[in-house]
C-alpha positions as CSV (number, residue, x, y, z in Angstrom):
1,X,20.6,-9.7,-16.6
2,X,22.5,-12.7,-15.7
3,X,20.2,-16.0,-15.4
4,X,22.5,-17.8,-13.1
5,X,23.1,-15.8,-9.4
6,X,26.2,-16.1,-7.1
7,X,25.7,-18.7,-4.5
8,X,25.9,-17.4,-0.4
9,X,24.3,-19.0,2.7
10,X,21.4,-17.8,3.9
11,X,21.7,-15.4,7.1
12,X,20.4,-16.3,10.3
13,X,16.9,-15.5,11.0
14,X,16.6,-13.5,14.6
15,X,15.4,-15.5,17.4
16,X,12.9,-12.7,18.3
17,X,10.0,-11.4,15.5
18,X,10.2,-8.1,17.2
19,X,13.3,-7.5,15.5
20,X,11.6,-8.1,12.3
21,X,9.0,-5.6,12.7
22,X,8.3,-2.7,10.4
23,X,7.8,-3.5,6.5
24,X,4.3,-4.9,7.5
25,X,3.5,-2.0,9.7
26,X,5.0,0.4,6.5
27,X,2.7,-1.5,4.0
28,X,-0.3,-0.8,6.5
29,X,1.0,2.7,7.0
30,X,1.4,3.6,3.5
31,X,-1.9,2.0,3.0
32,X,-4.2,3.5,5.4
33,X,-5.2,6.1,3.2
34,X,-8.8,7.5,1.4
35,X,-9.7,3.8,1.7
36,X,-9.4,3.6,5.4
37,X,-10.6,7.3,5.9
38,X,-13.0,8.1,3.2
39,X,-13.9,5.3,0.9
40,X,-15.2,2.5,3.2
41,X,-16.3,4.5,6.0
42,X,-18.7,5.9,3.2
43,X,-20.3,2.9,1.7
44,X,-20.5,2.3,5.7
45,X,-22.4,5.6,5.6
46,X,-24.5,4.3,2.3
47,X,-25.1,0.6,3.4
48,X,-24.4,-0.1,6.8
49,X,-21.4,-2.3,7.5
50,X,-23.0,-5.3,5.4
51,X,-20.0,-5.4,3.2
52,X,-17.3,-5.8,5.8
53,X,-17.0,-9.3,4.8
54,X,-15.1,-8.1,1.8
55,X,-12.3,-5.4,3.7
56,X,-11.2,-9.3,5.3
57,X,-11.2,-11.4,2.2
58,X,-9.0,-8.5,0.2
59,X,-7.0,-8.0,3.1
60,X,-6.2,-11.7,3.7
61,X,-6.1,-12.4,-0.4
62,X,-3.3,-9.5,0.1
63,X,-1.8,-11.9,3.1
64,X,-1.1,-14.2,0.8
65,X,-0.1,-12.1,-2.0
66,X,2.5,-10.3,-0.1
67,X,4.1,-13.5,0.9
68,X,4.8,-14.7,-2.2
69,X,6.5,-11.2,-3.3
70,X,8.2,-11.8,0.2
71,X,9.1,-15.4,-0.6
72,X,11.0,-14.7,-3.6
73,X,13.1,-11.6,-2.5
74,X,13.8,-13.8,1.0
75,X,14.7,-16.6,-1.2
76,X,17.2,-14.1,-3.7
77,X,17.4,-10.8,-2.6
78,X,16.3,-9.9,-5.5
79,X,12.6,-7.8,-5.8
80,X,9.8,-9.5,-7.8
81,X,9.7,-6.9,-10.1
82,X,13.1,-8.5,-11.0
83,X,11.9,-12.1,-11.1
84,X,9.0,-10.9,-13.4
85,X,11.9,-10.1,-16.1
86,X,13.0,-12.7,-16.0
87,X,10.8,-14.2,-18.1
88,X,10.6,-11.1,-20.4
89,X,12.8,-8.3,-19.9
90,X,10.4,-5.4,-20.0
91,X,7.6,-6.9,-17.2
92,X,9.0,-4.9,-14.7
93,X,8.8,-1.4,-16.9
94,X,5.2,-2.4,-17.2
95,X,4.4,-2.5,-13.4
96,X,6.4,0.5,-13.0
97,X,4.4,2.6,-15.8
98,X,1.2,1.3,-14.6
99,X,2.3,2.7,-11.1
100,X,2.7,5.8,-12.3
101,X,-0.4,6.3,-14.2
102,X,-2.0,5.3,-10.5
103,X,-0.1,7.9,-8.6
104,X,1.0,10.7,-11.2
105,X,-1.7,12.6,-10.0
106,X,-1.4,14.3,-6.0
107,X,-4.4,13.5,-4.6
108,X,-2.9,11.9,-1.2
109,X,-1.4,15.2,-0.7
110,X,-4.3,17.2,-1.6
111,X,-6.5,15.5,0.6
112,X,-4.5,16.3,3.2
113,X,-3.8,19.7,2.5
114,X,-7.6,19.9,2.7
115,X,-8.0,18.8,5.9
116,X,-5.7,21.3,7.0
117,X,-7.5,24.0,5.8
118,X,-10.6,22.5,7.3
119,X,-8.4,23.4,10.3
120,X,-6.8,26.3,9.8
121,X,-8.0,27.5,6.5
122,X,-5.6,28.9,3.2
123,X,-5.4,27.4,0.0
124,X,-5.6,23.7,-0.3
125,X,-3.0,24.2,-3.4
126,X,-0.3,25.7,-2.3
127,X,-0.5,23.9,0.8
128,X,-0.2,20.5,-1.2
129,X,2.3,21.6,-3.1
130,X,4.4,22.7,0.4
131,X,3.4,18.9,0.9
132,X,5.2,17.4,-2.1
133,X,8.4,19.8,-1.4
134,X,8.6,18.6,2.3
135,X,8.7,15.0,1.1
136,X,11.3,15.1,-1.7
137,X,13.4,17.0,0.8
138,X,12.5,14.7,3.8
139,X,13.2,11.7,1.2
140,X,16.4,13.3,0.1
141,X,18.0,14.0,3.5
142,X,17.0,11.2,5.1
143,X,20.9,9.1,5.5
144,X,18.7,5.6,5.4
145,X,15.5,6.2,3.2
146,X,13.8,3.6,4.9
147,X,14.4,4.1,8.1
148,X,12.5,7.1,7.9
149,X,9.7,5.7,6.4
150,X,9.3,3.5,8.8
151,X,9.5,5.9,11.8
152,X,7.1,7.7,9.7
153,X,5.0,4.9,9.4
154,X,4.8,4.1,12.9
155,X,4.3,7.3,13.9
156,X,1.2,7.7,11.9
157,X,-0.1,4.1,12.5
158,X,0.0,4.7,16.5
159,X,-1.8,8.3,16.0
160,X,-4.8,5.8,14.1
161,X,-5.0,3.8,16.4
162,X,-5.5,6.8,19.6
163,X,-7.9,8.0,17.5
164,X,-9.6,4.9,17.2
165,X,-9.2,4.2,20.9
166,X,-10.9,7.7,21.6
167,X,-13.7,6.8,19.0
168,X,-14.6,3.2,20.8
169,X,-14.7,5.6,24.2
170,X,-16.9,8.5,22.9
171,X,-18.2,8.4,19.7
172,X,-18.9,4.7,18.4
173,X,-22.8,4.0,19.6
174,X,-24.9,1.2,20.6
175,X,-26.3,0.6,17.1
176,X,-22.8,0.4,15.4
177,X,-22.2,-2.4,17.8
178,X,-25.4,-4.0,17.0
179,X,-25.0,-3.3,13.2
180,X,-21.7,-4.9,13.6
181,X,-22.8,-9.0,13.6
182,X,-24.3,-8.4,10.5
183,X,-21.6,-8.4,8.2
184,X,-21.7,-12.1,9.4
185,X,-25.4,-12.6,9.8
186,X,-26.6,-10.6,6.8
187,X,-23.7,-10.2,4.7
188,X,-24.6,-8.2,1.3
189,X,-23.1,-7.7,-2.2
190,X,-24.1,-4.2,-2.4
191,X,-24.6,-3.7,-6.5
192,X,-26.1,-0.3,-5.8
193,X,-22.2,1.0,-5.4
194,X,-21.0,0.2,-8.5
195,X,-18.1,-2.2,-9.8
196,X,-15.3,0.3,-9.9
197,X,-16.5,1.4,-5.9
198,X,-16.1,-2.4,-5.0
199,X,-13.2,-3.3,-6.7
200,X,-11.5,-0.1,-4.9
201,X,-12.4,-1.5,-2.0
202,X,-11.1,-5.1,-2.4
203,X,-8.0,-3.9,-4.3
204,X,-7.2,-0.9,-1.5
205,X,-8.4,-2.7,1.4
206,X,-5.3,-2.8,3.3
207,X,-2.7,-2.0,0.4
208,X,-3.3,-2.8,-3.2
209,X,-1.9,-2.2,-6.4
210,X,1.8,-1.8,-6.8
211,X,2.0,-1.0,-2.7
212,X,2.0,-4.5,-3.1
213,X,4.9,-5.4,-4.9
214,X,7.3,-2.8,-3.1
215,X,6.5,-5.5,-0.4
216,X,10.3,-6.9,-1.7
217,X,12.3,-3.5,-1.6
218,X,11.1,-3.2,2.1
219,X,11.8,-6.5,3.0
220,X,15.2,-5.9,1.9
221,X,16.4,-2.9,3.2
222,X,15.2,-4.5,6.5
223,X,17.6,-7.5,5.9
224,X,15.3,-10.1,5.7
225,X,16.7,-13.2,4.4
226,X,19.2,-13.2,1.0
227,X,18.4,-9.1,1.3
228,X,20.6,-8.5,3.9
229,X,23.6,-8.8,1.2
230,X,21.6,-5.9,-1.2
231,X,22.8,-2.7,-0.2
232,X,20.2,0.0,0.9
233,X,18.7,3.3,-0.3
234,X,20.5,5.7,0.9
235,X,20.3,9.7,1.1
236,X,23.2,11.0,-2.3
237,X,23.2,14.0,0.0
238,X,24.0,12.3,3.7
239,X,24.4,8.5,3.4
240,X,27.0,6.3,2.3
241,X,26.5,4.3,-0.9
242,X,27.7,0.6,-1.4
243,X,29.0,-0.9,-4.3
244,X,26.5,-3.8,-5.6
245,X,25.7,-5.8,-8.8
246,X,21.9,-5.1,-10.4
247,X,21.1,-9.0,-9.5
248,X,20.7,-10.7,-6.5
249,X,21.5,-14.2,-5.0
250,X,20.9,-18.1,-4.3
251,X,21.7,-20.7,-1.7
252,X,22.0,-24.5,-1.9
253,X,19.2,-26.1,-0.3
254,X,21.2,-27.6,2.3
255,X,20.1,-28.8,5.6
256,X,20.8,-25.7,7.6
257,X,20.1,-23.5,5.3
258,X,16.8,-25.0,5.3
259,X,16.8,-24.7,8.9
260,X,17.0,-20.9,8.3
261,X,14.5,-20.8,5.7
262,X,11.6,-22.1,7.9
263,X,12.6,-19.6,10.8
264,X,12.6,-16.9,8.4
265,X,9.4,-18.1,6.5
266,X,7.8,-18.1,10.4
267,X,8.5,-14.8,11.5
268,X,8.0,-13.5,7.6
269,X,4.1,-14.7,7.7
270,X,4.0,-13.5,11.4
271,X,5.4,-9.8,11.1
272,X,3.0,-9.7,8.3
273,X,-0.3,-10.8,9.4
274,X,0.0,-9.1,13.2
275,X,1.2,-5.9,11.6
276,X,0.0,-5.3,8.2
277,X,-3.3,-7.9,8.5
278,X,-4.2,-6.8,11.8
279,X,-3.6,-3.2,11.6
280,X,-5.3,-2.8,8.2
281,X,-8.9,-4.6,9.1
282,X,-9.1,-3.0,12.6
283,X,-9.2,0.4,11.1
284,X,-11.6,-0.5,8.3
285,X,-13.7,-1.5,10.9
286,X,-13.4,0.8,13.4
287,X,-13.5,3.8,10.9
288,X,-16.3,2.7,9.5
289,X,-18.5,1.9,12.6
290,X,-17.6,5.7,13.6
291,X,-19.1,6.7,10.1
292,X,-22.1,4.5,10.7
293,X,-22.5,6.2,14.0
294,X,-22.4,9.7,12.8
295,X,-23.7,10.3,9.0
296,X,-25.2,7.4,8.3
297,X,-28.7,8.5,6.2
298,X,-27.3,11.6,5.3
299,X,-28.1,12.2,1.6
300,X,-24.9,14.7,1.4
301,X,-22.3,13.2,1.3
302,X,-19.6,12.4,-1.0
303,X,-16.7,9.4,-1.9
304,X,-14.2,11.9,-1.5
305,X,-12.4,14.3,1.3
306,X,-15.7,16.2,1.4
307,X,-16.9,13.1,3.6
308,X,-14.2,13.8,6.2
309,X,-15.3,17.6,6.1
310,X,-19.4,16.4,7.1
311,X,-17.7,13.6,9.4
312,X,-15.8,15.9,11.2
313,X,-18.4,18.5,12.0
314,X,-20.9,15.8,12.9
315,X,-18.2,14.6,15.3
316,X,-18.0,18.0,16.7
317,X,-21.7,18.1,17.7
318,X,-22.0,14.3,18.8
319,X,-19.2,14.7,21.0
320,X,-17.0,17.7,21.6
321,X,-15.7,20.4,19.5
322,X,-11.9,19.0,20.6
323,X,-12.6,15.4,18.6
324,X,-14.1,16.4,15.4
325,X,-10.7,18.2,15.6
326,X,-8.3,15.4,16.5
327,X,-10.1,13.5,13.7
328,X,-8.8,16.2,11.1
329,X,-5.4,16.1,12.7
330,X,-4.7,12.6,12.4
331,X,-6.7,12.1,8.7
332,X,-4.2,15.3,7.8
333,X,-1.2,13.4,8.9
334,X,-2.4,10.3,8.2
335,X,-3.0,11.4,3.9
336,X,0.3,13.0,4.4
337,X,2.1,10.1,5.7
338,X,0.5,8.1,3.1
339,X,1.5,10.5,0.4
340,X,5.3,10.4,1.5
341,X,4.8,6.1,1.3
342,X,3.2,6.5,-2.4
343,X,6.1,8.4,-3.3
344,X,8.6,6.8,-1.8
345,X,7.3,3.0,-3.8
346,X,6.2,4.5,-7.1
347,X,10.0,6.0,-6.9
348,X,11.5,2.5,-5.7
349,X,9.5,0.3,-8.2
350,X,10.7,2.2,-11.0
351,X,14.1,2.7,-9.8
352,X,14.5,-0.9,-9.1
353,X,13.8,-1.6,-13.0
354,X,15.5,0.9,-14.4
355,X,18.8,-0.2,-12.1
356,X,18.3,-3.7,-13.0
357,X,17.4,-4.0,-16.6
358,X,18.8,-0.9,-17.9
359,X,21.4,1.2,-16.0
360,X,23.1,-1.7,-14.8
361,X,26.4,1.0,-14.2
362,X,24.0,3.9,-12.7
363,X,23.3,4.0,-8.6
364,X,20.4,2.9,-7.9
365,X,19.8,5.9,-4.9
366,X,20.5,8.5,-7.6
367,X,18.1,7.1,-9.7
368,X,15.6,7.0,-7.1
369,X,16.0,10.7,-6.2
370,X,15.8,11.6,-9.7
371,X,12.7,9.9,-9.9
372,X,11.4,11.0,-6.4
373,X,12.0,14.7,-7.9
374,X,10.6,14.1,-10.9
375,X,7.0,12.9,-9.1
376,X,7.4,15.6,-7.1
377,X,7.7,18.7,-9.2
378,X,5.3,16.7,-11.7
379,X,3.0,17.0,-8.9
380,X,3.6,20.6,-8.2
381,X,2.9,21.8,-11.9
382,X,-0.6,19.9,-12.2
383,X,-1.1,21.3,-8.6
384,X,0.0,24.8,-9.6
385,X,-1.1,25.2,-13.3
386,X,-5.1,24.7,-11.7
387,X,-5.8,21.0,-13.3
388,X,-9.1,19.3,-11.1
389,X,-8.1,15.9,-11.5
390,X,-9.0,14.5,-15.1
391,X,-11.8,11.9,-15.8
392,X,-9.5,9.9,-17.5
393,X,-7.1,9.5,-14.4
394,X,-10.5,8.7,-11.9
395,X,-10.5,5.7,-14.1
396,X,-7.2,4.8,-14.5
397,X,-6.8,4.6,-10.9
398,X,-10.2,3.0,-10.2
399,X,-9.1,0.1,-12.8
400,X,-5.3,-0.2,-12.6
401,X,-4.9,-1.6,-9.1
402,X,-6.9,-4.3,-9.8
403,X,-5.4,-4.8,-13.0
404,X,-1.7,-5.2,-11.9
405,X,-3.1,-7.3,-8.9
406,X,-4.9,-9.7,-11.5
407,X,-1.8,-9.8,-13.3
408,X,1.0,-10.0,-11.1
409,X,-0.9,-13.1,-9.1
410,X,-0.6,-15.4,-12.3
411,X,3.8,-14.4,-12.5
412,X,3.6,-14.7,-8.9
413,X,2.8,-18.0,-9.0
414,X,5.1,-19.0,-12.6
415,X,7.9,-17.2,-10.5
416,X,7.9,-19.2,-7.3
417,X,7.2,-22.8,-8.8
418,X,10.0,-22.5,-11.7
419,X,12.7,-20.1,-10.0
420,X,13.3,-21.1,-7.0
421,X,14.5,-24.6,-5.4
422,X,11.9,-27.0,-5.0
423,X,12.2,-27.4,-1.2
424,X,11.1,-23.8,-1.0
425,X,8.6,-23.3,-3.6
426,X,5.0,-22.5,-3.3
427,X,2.2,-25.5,-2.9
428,X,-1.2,-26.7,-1.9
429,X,-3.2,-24.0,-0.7
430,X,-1.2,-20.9,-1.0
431,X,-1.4,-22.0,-4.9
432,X,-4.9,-22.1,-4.7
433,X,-4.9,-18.4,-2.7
434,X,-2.6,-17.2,-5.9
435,X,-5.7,-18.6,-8.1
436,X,-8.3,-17.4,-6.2
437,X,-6.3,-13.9,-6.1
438,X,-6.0,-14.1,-10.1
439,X,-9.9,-15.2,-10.2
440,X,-10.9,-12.4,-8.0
441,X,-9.0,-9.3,-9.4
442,X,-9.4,-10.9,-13.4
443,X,-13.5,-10.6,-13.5
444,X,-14.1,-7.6,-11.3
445,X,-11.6,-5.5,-13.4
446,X,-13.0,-6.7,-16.4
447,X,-16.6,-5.5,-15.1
448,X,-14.9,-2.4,-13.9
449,X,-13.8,-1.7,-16.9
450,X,-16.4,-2.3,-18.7
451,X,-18.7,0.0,-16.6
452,X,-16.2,2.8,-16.5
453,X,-15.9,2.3,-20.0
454,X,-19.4,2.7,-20.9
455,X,-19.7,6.1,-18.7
456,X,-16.6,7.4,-20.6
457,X,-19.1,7.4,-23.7
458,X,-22.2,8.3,-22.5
């Protein structure tokens, strides 16, 4: 990997932030998953919406998290994955492993394939695995990977938020609203839940993880900043490939190219905090208000898609037969939609690396679709052979978001004070949000660990 980058100007930022739009509303897509529709709408349904306090600190921590991924890959082109290496070549293998360890096993697909049972019945299995097949096609075909998510994205975030609209109409009661205040008035650290239940929930309370980091790829094939000179995703079956080098780019720190760097900086924070920010605590609060108002008390219910299954039918007899309905619909295509995002990133992460620090001569597109086939008919085989999801996994993905997040803060904030120019490196408080972020994610997966360790041997 070279250590010194070509030199181009900066591109002009667009006068209007609309035009900027999407990877925040893809990062809250792709994140409004079991967080959003199963894991805090049930400690919700367990402690009452005490602990909303914590959905807004992990989602803003995430703010500022994202923005420094964003600031570097504005400032280069380059992802941060790349930046992380460096300082030592193989950083960006370890993300990209600890990614898949998260994601290897299907349980955004089969979540929604249960909900579509719940629906129309037939086996959960083989309907996931239809799932998985759909995507690596839909991936494949698609002439502009992105663009597709993003339409995806959109489509699945606007479906949220009529159901949410229909919940504040019929479903959400009095006492939600009165409840509400409270996680202001009477804010609570609920211990009862267990470390590895609130860590989920600050890690995943918006994105988390290495959703996170594929902040830069999105950024990029957007065009945002230096990006707009890295060449896209594209399908190896209907798009066009580019020719491009594995590294990215720099510009002087002149005058108007500073000029252009504030603009972009603005409408980078912007797009992010009305899209992702915005979109991500609204549902957590809304979603869990409608689970307060429906099984809150009951002593049945599970942290998994057996919630939405009791949610649902209590829906059905609070309000109509037609909403608990529409609330399986859109959680079906909501998981789905979120499965398509996890594979799509876990894909791109690891393709990036591999590209960058060692197939320097292979396309980065063909890599991608090799790896978005490989997660695919992995999936598939667990899926088909019978596996229930191993302990071993539960814990891996309870801890490893966390983990990367803890870890990635502290090269987030080596990267962007010794690699890029000083005009545009990070200082004062968004240093101290990179702190608190290390801080935050360091102790509670230590304790997570430590917990989940001491169940393990029991």
């Amino acid at each position: 990997m070279t250590s010194v980058l070509p030199v181009k100007e900066l591109p002009e930022a667009p006068r209007s932030t609309w035009r900027v739009v999407g990877p925040g509303v893809v990062a809250a897509g792709v994140g409004l998953a079991s967080g959003e529709f199963i894991l805090w709408p049930y400690i919700a349904s367990q402690v009452g919406l005490v602990f909303l306090w914590a959905a807004l600190i992990g989602i803003v921590t995430q703010w500022f998290i994202n923005m420094e991924i964003e600031r570097y890959t504005l400032a280069t082109g380059e992802t941060a994955l790349t930046g992380f290496s460096r300082f030592w070549r193989h950083w960006g293998l370890v993300f990209a492993i600890l990614a898949y360890f998260a994601n290897l096993w299907p349980g955004w697909a089969t979540s929604s394939a249960t909900l579509v049972t719940y629906l129309f019945g037939g086996n959960a299995t083989w309907i996931a695995v239809g799932m998985l097949l759909v995507i690596g096609i839909s991936l494949t075909l698609a002439p502009v990977v992105y663009v597709l998510l993003e339409r995806t994205q959109f489509l699945k975030v606007g479906l949220v938020v009529l159901l949410i609209i229909g919940a504040v109409v019929f479903a959400i009661t009095a006492d939600a609203w009165a409840e509400l205040p409270r996680t202001v008035t009477a804010p609570r650290f609920p211990d009862e839940l267990g470390f590895a239940l609130m860590l989920s929930a600050l890690a995943f309370a918006g994105a988390g993880g290495g959703q996170n980091l594929c902040q830069s790829n999105w950024i990029r094939d957007k065009g945002f900043g230096m990006g707009r000179y890295v060449p896209r995703l594209v399908s190896p079956v209907t798009g066009q490939e580019e020719a491009s080098g594995s590294t990215g780019y720099t510009f002087e720190p002149t005058e108007a190219n500073l000029a252009r760097w504030r603009r972009w900086w603005k409408v980078a924070n912007i797009e992010q905090a009305v899209t992702f920010g915005a979109i991500s605590f609204i549902t957590i609060v809304f979603m869990s208000m409608l689970a307060y108002s429906t099984v809150s008390g009951r002593d049945d219910l599970a942290n998994s898609v057996k919630f939405l299954q009791v949610e649902g039918e209590a829906l059905k007899d609070a309000v109509a037969p037609w909403f608990g309905t529409l609330f399986w619909v859109v959680g079906a295509l909501s998981l789905f939609a979120a499965a398509m995002g996890i594979v799509d990133y876990t894909s791109r992460l690891a393709a990036d690396v591999l590209k960058t620090a060692y197939l320097p001569r292979v396309s980065e597109s063909r890599i991608y679709f090799g790896l978005v086939w490989g997660l695919v008919l992995i999936g598939c085989l667990i899926l088909a052979a019978g596996f229930d999801q191993p302990l071993i996994l539960l814990v891996i993905s309870a801890c490893v978001g966390g983990f990367m997040m803890f870890v990635y803060s502290g090269l987030l904030l080596l990267l962007n004070r010794r690699k890029l120019p000083e005009p545009i490196r990070v200082r004062s408080y968004r240093i101290a949000a990179l702190v608190w972020s290390i801080a935050l994610f360091g102790v509670f997966s230590v304790l997570t660990i430590w917990q989940q360790g001491q169940r393990l041997f029991e």
